[in-house]
N, C-alpha and C positions, 0 to 999 in steps of 0.2 A: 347405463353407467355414466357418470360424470368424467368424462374425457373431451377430446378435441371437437367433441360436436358442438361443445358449448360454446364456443368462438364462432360459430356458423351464426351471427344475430344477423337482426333485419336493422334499417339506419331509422334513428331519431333523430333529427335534425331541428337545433339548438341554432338562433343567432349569433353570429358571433361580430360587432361588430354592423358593416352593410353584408358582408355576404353569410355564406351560411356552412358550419362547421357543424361536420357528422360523428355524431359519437355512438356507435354502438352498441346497446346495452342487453344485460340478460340477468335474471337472480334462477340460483339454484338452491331449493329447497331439500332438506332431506330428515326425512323420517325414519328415528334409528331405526337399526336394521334392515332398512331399504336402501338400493341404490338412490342416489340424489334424481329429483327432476329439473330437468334443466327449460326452463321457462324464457321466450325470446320477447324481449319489451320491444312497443314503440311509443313515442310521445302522445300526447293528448293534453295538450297544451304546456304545464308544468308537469304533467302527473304521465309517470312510466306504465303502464299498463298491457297486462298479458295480450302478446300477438295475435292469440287465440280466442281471446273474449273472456276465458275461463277465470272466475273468481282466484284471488289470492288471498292468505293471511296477513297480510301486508298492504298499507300501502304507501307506496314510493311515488316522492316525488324529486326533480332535476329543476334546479335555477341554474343558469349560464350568464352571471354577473360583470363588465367592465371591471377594472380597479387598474387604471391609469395602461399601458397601452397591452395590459394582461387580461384574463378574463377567468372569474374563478369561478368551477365547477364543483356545484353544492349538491349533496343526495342526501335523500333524509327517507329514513324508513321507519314506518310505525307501524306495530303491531297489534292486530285484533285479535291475534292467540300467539301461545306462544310457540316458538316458530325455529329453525336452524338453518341458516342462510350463509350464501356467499354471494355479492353481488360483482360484476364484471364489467368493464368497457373496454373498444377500444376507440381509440382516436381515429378518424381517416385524416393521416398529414396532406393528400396530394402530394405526394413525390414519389417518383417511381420507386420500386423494390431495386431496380436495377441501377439504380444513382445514388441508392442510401445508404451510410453511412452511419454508423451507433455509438452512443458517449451514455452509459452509464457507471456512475464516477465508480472508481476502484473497481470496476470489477471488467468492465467491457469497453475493450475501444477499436473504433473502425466495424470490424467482423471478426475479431478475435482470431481469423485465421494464421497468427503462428503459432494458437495451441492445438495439439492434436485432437482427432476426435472426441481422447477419453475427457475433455475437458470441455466446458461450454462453449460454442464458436460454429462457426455457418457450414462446417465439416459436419453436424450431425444432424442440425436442424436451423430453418429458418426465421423461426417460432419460439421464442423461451420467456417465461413467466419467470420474475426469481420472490423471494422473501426480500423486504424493505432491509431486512438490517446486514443482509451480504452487502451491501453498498455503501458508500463516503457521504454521502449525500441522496434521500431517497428521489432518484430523479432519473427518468427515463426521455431522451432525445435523440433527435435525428437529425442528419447533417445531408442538403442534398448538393451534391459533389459536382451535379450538373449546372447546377442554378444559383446555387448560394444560398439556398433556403434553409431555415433551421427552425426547429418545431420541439417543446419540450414539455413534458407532466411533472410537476412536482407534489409531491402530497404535501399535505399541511397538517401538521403533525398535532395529534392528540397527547393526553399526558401518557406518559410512558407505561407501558401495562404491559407483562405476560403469563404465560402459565404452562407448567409442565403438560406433556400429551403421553400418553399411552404407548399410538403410534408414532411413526413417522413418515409413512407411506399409504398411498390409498385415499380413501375418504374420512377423515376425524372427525369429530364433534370434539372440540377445545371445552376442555376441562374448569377454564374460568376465562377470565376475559384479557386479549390482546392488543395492545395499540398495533399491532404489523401488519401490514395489508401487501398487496402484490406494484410489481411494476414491469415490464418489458416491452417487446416487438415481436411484429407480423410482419413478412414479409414472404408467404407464403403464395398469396395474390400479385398483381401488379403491382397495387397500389401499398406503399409502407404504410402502417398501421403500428401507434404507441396504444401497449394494453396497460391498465391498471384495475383495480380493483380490491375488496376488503372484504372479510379476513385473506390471507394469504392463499396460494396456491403454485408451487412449483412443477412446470411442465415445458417442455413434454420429457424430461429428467431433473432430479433433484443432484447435485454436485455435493457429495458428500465427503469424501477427502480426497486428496490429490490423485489427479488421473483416473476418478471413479464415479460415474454416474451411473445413478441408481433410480428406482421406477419413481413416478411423481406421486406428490400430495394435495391434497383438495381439502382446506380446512373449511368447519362451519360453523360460526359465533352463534352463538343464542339469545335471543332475544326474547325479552317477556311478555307477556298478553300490556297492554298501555303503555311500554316503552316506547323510547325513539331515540334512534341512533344516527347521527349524522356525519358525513365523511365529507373531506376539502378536496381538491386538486387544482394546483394554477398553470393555466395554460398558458403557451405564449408563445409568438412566431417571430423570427428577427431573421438580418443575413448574416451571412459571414463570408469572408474570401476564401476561406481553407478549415480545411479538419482542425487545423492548431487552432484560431480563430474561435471555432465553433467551441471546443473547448473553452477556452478563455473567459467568451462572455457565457457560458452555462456556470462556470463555477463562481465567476460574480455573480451570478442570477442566485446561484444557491446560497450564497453568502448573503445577499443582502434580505433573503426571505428566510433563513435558518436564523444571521444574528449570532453566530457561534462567540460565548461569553468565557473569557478566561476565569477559571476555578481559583481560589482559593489555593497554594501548591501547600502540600503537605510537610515538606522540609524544605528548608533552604538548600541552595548550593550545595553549601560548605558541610551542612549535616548529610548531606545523600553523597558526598563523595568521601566521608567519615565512614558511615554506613557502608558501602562498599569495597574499602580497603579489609573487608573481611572477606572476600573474596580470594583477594592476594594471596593470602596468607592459608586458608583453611584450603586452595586449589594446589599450594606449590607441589609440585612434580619434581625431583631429582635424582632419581635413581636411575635415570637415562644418561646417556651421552646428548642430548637437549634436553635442558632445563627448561620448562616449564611452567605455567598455570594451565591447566584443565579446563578447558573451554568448550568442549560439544559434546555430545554422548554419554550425559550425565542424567539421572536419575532425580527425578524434582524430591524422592520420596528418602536418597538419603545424600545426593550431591557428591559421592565420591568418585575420586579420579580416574579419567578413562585413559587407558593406555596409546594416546594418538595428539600428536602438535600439531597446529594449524597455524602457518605463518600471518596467514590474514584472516580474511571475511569470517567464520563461525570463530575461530581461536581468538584472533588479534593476539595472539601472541606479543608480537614485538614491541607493540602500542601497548598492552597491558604493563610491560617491562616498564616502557619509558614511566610510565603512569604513576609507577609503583615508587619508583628514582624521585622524581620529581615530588611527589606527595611526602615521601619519606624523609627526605631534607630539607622540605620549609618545615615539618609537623616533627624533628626529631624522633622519629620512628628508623633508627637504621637496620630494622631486620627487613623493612619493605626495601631500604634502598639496596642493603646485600641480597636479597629474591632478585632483585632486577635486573646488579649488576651479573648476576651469575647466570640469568638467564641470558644477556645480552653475549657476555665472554661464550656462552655455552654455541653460539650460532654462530657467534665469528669463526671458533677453532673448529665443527662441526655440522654447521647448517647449511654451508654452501656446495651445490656439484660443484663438478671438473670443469662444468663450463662457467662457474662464476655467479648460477641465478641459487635464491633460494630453494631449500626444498619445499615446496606447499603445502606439501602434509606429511607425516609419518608416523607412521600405527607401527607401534615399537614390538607390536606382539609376533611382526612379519619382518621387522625389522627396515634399513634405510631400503628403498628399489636401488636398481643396478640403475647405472648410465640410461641404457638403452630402453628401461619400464619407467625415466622420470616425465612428468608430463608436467608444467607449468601453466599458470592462468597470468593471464595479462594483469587480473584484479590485484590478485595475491603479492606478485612481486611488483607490484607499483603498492602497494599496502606495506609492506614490509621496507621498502626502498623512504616511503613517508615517515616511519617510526621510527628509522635512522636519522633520519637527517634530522627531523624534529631534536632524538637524543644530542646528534653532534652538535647543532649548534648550542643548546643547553648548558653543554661543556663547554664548550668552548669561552660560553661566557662565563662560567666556573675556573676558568686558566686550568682545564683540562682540556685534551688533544688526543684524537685514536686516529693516528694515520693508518693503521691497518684496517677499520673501519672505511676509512676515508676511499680506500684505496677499491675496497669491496662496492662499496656504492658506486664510486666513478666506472669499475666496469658492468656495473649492474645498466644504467646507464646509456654507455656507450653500445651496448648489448640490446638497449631500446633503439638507437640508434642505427643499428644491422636490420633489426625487424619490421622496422616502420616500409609499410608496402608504401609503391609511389604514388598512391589517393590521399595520402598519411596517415592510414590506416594502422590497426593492429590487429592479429590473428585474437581470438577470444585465448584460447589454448595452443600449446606450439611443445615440441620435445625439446631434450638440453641443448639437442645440436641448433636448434635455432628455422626445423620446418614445422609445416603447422600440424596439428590434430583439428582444431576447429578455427574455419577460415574466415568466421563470419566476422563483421566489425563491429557489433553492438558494443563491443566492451575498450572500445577505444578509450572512451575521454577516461577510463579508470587512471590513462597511463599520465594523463595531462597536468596533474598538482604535483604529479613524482618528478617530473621536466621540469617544469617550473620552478620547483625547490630546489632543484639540483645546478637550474642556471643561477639561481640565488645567492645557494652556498657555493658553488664553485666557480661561477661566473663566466661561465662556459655558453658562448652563443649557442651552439647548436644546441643546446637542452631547450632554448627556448623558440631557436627555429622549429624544431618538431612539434613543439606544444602549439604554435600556430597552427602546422601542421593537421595536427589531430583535431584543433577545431575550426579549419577549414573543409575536413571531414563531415565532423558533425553535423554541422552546418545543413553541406548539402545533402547527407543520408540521412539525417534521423532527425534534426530539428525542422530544417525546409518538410520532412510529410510526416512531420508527429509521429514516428516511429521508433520510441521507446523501448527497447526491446535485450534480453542476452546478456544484462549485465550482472542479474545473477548469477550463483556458478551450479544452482542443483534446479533448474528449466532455462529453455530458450522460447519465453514469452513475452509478452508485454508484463513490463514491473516495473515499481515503484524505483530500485535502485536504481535502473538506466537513468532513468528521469533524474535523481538527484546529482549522480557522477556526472550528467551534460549539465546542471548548475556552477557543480563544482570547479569543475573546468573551465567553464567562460567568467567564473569569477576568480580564481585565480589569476588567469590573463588577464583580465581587466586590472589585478593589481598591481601589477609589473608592466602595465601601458600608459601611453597616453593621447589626448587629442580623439579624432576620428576612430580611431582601433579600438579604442578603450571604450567609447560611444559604443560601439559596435558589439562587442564582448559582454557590454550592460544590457544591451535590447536582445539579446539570445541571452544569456540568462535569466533576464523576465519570460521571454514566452517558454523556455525549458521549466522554472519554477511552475507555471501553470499546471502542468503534466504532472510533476512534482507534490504540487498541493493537492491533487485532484485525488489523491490516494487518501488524504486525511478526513478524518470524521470530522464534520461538522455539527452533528449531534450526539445524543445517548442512546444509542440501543438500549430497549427495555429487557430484562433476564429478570425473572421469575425466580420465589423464596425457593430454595435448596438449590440454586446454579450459586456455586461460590462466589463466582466474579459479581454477580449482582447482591450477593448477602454481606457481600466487599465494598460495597457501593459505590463501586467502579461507575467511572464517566468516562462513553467513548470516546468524546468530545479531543481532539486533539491527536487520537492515537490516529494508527493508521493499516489499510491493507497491504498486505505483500505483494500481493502477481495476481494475473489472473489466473493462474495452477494452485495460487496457495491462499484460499479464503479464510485469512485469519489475522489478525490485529496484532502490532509487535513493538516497539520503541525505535526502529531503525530511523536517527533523524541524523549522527555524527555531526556536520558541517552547517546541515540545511538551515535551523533555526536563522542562526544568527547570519547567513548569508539572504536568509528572507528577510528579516530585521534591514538588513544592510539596502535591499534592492528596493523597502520600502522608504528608503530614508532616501536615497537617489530618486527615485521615481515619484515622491510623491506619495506612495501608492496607502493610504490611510489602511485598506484590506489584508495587503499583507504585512504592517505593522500590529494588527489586531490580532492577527492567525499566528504572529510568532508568540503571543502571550500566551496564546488558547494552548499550543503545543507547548512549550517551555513550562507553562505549571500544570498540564495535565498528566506529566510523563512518570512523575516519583510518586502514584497510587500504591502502585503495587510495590512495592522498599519492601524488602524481608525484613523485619526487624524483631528483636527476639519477645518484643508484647506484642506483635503482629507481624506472622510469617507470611499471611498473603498463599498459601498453600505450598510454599516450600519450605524444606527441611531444615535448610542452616541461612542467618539471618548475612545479606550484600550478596545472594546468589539471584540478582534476577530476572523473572520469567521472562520468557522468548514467545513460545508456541501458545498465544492467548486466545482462546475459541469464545467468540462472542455471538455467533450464530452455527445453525444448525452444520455443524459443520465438525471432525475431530481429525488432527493430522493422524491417526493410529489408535489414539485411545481416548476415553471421556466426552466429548462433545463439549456442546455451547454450555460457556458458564463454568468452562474448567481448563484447565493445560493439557497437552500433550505429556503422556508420564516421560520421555523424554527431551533434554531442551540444551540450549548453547548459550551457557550463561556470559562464554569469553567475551562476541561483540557485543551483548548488551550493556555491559559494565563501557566497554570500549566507548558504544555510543551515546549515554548519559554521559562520561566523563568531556568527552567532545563538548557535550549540549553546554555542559558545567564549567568550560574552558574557552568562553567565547572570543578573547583577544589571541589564541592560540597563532592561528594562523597572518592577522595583521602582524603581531609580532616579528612572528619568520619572515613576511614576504617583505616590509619594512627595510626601505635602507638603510 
């Protein structure tokens, strides 16, 4: 059987270099309807050859090449029949198992241990192979924690190719041909060990949807009698000071050897936030006591309205309001702007508890919770407390004025100010009285742009003592040991959003500083951006005829992953663009001036519009849950949506993308 025995190889040892780097290798052969045989190579000179002496259909051979202070790993296989193979390595880093440290972009960082077992992470095993396109960058690294050592594989990418499979578990023979090969870690030995290898292979579990892992696959390409098929990998060792570091330069590594090329964008601005105002409108909800747009729980296949508000993160409720205000009277459209204002009136006279914070969510079908069943997220009402103030001052430069607004923010607020623990922390979750449900701080800096804006508009020092505050937290808990984590609100893992919320934060402060503090605020939000960027593709996943998203001729190029619980691609960018823009124009930094293009015109692929829906139903509704590898949150898999999805923040976070002086605006004296 083709399992874990085939990682048992003998060492070929390749120059690298003066000394001498050990790469591992093995090919497994298989003949349908047999189990695979698993064959262990060693060198003989260029040429890989059976351990055993025993003839192959194949033959392989390994060059270990220089190219500037890298060294690239070439296999070339040719065949004298034809043949179904997977060939394997792994790397020997020297570094211990016990000092090692993992950066596989978007998807693995550290040891993955703050997700639970049912998820990938060193709780289930210390050994995992993945598929090339679960990842941002196909690139597999090590960080050693004791030493400063850093060691990393990158594949070198073929043209983009896939093809439907039968299975998806067990042993395949692939049905046509795949550019996706494998990459991961051994740590199973003393010694860490990076694997790669082609066609793919997931073990010793496949991660199929959230919190479910399922038995592994062993794929096997085909190869013809007089073919030859040749695969890259670039290897390369450097230090670092820290896990943050070692990030840093991997994602410049991957950046300068991927080349990520900003597309061609399919609308402008102005036409994608045209396109969208159909959302507004075909979502309004008013038959509640809160008013409305429909934002989560909706059905891609007819988009209609689900009975439940969500003041921020899946709804954005309140930012969809402002949105609607705002677009409706530069464009003389005032049915957007009465949707917005009736939704805004609708949460002033009914959105708020007894204690003054918003409600977070309410499923109307159960009606508002009591007092004592409300539970708050830190996210939520620093998201709803942003949509406010962005509206008031709006007005205000309108020569309109809502002191009872006014009044509702300042104790929303000063309410942040009760809750700030003495680290300057914030509970993630807390009840209306103001103790916590969840006491972790991951989700501080959410609360950091609401302070900020609140000392803005009201001019009130402590809004902006606490925003210090909060990221002199940051700071030391989660920036100082790369610790991303919790800022979602449905897992508590390493994600994308922690990462962005710690940008957001230290650039806001930075706008409302100056001198040394401001210096300060700018160099933590560059190394939080890294963590940040490290979620986004830098290349195209390949999807195969009949997967929609590739018959769509989707480019992953820009988008990005969720968490490590959620292996799926989405548009969540709100603020980051153009505060990446921004940090590359401060710093110099040419990379992430490059990476805001790549993201800014990759984002409006998927625009519903009514001569191309993009596979939803009604045209400004869109997609959230975008499955681009073997992967389905519930339903369909790679190449299709989840049949449900949360169209609120995505509209929320293009408009963001689409509104890049938004926020200089506001913080502006």
């Amino acid at each position: 059987m083709f399992n874990k025995t085939f990682l048992l190889t003998v060492f070929a040892a390749l120059s690298m270099n003066a000394s001498a780097i050990n790469i591992q290798t093995q090919i497994s052969i298989k003949q349908p309807g047999n189990e695979a045989k698993v064959i262990q190579l060693q060198a003989d000179g260029n040429q890989l050859k059976p351990a055993d002496g025993k003839a192959l259909p194949l033959h392989i051979s390994a060059q270990l090449a220089n190219d500037g202070n890298d060294q690239v790993y070439t296999v070339t296989i040719k065949a004298d029949a034809t043949t179904y193979y997977n060939f394997g390595a792994q790397l020997a880093t020297g570094i211990k198992s016990a000092d090692s440290e993992f950066y596989l972009p978007g998807f693995w960082y550290h040891r993955n241990l703050r997700s639970p077992k049912q998820a990938p992470a060193f709780h289930t095993s210390k050994s995992w192979n993945f598929r090339e396109d679960r990842l941002s960058s196909p690139m597999t690294s090590v960080y050693d924690e004791a030493n400063g050592k850093s060691v990393s594989v990158i594949r070198l990418l073929d043209s983009p190719k896939e093809c439907l499979t039968t299975h998806q578990q067990g042993e395949i023979i692939l049905s046509g041909e795949t550019s996706l090969g494998y990459l991961g870690l051994d740590c199973e030995q003393q010694e860490a060990k990076l694997t790669f290898g082609y066609p793919y292979i997931e073990t010793p579990k496949r991660y199929i949807r959230k919190l479910t892992l399922a038995a592994p696959v062993f794929a096997f390409a085909k190869i013809e009698k007089g073919e030859t098929k040749t695969i890259q990998w670039r290897i390369s060792e450097t230090e670092a000071k820290d896990f943050g570091e070692h990030v840093t330069l991997m994602w410049q590594r991957c950046f300068d050897n991927l080349k990520p090329q900003a597309l061609k964008p399919l609308f402008t601005p102005e036409e994608m936030k045209k396109g969208l105002t159909n959302y507004f409108r075909q979502s309004y909800v008013s038959n509640y006591p809160l008013k409305y747009n429909s934002g989560h729980t909706l059905l891609t296949s007819d988009c209609k309205p689900f009975p439940e508000a969500q003041v921020g993160f899946c709804g954005r409720v309140l930012l969809n309001a402002f949105n609607a205000i705002e677009y409706g009277e530069q464009h003389g459209e005032q049915d957007l702007v009465t949707m917005g204002n009736e939704i805004l009136e609708s949460y002033l006279q009914h959105g708020l508890t007894s204690a003054g914070y918003f409600y977070d969510n309410v499923n109307f079908t159960r009606g508002f919770p009591s007092d004592d069943k409300v539970v708050h997220s830190i996210r939520q009402q620093s998201e709803g407390v942003y949509a406010i103030l962005l509206y008031l001052k709006y007005e205000k430069a309108h020569g309109r004025r809502h002191p009872q607004w006014e009044a509702r923010i300042k104790g929303i607020l000063d309410g942040f100010l009760k809750l700030q623990k003495a680290d300057g922390s914030f509970a993630r979750k807390y009840h209306d009285n103001g103790t916590d449900v969840d006491g972790t701080g991951g989700s501080t800096p959410s609360s950091t742009s609401a302070l900020v804006m609140g000392y803005r508009y009201f001019g009130k020092k402590q809004y902006l003592e606490a925003a210090r505050r909060t990221v002199d937290y940051l700071e030391q808990n989660i920036i100082s040991k790369s610790d991303y984590f919790s800022s979602t609100l449905d897992a508590n893992c390493e994600d994308k959003e922690a990462a962005i919320a710690a940008v957001t934060a230290t650039y806001y402060l930075a706008a409302v500083t100056k001198g040394k503090e401001r210096q300060r605020y700018i160099d933590l939000c560059e190394k939080a951006a890294y963590f940040a960027l490290s979620w986004y593709y830098m290349w195209d996943v390949p999807f195969a005829q009949g997967q929609m998203l590739g018959d769509l001729g989707l480019k992953t190029r820009g988008w990005s992953n969720v968490s490590v619980e959620n292996n799926h691609i989405d548009v969540f960018v709100f603020e980051l663009p153009h505060i990446v823009k921004w940090l590359g124009q401060q710093k110099g930094n040419q990379r992430f001036l490059q990476m805001h293009d790549v993201i800014f015109n990759s984002l409006s692929q998927l625009m519903p519009t009514p001569e191309r829906l993009c596979g939803i139903s009604v045209p400004g509704f869109y997609p959230e849950v975008v499955q681009h590898t073997t992967w389905d949150y519930g339903m369909n898999g790679k190449g299709f949506y989840n049949n449900l999805f949360a169209p609120g923040w995505t509209i929320a976070s293009l408009w963001e993308m689409y509104s890049p002086t938004r926020t200089d605006d506001f913080l502006k004296k």
